[in-house]
C-alpha positions as CSV (number, residue, x, y, z in Angstrom):
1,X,-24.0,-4.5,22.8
2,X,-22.0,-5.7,19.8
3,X,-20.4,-9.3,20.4
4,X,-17.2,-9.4,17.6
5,X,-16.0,-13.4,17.4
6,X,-13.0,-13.8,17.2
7,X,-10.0,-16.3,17.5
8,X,-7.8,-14.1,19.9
9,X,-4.7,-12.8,20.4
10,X,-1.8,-15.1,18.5
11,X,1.6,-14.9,16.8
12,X,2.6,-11.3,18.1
13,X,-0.9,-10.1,16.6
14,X,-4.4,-8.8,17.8
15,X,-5.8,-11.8,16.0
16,X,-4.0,-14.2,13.8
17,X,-6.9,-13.3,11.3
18,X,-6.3,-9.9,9.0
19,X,-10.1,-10.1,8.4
20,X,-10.6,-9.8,12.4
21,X,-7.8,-7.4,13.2
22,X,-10.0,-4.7,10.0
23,X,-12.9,-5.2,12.0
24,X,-11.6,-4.2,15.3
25,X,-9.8,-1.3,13.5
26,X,-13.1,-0.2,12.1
27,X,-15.2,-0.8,15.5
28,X,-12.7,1.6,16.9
29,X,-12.9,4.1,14.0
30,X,-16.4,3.8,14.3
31,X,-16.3,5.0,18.3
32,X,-18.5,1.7,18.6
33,X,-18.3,0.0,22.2
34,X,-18.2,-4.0,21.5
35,X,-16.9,-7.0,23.6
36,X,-15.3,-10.2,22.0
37,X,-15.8,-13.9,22.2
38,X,-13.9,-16.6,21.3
39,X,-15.1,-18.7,18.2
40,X,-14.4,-21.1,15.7
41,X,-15.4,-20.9,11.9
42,X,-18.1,-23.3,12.4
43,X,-19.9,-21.2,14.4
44,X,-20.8,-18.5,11.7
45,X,-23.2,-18.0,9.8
46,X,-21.0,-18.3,6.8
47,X,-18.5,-20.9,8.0
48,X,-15.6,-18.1,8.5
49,X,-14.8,-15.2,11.1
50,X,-15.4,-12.7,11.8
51,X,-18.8,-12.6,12.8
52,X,-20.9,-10.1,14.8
53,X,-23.7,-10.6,16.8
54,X,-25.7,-6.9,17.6
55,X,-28.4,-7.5,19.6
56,X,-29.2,-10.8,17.6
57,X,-28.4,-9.6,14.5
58,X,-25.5,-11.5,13.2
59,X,-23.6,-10.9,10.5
60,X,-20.4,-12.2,9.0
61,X,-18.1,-11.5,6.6
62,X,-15.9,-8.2,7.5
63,X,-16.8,-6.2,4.2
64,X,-20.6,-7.0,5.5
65,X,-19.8,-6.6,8.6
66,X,-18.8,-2.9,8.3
67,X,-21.7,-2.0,5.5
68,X,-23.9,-3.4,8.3
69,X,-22.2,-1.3,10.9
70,X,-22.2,2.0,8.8
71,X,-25.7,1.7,7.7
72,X,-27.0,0.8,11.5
73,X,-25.4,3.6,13.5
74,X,-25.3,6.2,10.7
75,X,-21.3,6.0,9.9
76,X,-19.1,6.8,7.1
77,X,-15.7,5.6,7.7
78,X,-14.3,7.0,4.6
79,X,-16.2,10.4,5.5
80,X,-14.4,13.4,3.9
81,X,-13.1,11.0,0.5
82,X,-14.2,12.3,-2.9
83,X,-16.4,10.0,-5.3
84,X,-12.8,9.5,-7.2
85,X,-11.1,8.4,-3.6
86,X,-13.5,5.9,-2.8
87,X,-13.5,4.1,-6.4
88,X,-9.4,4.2,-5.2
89,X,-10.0,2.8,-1.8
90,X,-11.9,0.2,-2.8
91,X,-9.6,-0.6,-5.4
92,X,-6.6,-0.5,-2.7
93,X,-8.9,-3.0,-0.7
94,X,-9.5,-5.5,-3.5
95,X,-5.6,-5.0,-3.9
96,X,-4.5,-5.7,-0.7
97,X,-7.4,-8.6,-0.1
98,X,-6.4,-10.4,-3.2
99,X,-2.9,-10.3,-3.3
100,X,-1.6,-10.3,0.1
101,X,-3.9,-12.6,1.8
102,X,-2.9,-15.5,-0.1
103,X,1.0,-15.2,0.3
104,X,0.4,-14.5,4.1
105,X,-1.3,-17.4,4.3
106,X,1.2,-19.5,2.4
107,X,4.1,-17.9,4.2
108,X,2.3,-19.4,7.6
109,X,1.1,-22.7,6.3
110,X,3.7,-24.0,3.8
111,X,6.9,-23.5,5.6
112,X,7.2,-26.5,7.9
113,X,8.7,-24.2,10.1
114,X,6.3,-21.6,10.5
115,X,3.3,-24.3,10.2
116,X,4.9,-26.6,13.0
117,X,5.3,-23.0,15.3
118,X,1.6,-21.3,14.8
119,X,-1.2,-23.1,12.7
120,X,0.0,-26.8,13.7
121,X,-0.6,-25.8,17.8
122,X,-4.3,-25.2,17.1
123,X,-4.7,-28.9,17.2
124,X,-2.9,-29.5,20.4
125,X,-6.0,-29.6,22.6
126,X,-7.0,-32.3,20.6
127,X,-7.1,-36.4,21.0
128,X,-3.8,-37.1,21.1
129,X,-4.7,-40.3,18.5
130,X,-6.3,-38.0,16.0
131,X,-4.1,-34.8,16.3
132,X,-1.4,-35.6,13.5
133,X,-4.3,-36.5,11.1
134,X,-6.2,-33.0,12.3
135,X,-3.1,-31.4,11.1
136,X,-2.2,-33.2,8.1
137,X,-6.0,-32.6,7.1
138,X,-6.2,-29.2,7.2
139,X,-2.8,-28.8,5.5
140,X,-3.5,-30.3,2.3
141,X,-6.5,-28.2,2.1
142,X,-4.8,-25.3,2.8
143,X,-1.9,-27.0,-0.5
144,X,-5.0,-27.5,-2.6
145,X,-6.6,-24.0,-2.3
146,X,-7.0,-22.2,-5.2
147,X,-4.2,-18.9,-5.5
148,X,-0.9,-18.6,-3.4
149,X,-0.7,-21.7,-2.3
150,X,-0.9,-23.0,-6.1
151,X,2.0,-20.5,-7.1
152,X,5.6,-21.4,-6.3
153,X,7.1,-19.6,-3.6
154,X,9.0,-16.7,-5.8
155,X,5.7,-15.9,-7.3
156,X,3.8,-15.8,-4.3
157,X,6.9,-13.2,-3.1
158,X,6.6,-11.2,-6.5
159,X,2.9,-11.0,-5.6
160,X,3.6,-8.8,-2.5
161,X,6.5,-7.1,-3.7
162,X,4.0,-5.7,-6.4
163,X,1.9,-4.7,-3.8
164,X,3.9,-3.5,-1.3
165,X,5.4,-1.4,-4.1
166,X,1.8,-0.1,-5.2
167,X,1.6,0.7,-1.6
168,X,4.3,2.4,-0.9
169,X,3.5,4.7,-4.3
170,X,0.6,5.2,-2.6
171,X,1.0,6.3,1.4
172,X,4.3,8.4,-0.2
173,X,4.9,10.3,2.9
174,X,0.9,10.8,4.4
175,X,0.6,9.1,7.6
176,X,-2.5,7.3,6.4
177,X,-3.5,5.9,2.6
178,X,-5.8,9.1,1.7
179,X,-4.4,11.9,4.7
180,X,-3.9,12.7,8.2
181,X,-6.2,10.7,9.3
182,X,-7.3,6.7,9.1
183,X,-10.6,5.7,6.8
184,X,-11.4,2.1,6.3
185,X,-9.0,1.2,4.0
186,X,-6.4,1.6,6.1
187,X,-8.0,-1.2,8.3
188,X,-7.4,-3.9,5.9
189,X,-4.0,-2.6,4.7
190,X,-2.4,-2.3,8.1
191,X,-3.9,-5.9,9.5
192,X,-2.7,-7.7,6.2
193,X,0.9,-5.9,6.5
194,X,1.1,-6.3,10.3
195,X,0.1,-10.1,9.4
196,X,3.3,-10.8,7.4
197,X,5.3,-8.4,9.5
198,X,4.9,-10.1,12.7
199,X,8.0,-11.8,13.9
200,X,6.5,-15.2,15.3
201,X,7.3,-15.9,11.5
202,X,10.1,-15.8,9.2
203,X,9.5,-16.1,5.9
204,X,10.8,-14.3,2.3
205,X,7.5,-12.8,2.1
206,X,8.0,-10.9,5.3
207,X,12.3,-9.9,4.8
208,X,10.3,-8.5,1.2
209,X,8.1,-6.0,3.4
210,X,10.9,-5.2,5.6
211,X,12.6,-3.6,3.2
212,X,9.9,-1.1,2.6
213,X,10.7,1.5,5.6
214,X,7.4,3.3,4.7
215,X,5.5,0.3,5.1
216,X,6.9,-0.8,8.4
217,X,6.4,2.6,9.5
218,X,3.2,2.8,8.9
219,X,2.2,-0.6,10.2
220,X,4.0,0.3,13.9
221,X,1.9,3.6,13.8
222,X,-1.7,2.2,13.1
223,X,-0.9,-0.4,15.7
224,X,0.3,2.2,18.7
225,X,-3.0,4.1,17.2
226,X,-5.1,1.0,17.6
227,X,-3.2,-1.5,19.9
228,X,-1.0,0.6,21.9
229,X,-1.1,-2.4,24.4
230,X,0.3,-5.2,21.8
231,X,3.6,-6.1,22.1
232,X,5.7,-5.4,18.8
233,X,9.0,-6.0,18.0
234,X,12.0,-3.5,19.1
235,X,13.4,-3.6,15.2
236,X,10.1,-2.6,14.2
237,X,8.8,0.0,16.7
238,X,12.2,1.7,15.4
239,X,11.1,2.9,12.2
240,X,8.3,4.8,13.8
């Protein structure tokens, strides 16, 4: 049985993490039975989640995690693509990795408001003495990271409005990135849009994607595809 560790359901979302949300889309691409544990970054093999555990194999890192997956049990995710569509999808991943991550994360972290309503409550379980040190800790790592969070906050917008624009160029009116159906592209581009769409958080970065109808559509119909169970918001299950 595959173990996927994960952080668990938070802010409106399968997983607060985009990089565990594209592994549980894959998984269930894949047709792959799998269970999931809770976990915290320390308890990888390469300091970050997700991380799978197959029989004691383990393997971390989701890009790893589904190269692992497809050369284990004989899968292609992105079965049916050209040569040319592939180079594309893994230029739309890089894409949406690198430039939508970052702002995301910024969006989350660097608006006291958002911070104090979602990453600041991981630290309540902590010593009451040490948790407003916990949090100021992690903060200024997250300030002194390189990327977004070194941009002001228009650029870090512009960065998804590029990208969201790129996107939108891209879907046109498919229901998926390359067709009719989902390949593993679509993994990481729905969990990073669902991510800033979410409305546990307000932020410029997410009234930006709103404004992208074919995006929001898109993001309500991989999650009714893939978690038909999650809550989503009313405004948002509308554009479907």
């Amino acid at each position: 049985m595959i173990t996927l560790f994960t952080y668990g359901p938070q802010f409106g979302l399968p997983d607060p993490s985009p990089f565990v949300t594209k592994t549980m889309v894959q998984l269930a691409m894949a047709g792959l039975d799998y269970e999931t544990a809770p976990a915290m970054p320390t308890d990888s093999p390469k300091g970050q989640l997700p991380f799978i555990n197959d029989d004691g194999v383990a393997v971390a890192d989701s890009t790893f995690i589904r190269a692992y997956l497809e050369d284990r049990y004989g899968l292609d995710l992105d079965e049916g693509l050209s040569m040319l569509e592939r180079a594309h999808a893994w230029a739309i991943e890089r894409m949406v990795e690198d430039h939508l991550r970052g702002p995301m994360v910024a969006a989350r972290w660097l608006i006291p408001e958002n911070f104090e309503r979602g990453p600041a409550r991981w630290f309540d379980a902590a010593p009451a003495e040490h948790r407003d040190a916990m949090r100021a800790g992690l903060l200024e790592a997250i300030r002194a990271a390189r990327g977004a969070p070194r941009h002001t906050a228009d650029e870090q917008v512009n960065l998804g409005v590029r990208t969201f624009e790129a996107l939108t160029a891209i879907l046109g009116d498919k229901p998926f990135l390359f067709g009719d159906r989902p390949t593993g592209t679509d993994a990481v581009t729905f969990a990073m849009l669902a991510g800033i769409l979410t409305p546990y958080f307000d932020s410029p970065l997410r009234e930006a994607a709103e404004r992208y109808p074919t995006l929001v559509a898109y993001t309500v119909r991989m999650m009714a595809r893939f978690f038909p169970k999650q809550a989503w918001s009313a405004p948002l299950a509308n554009a479907a």
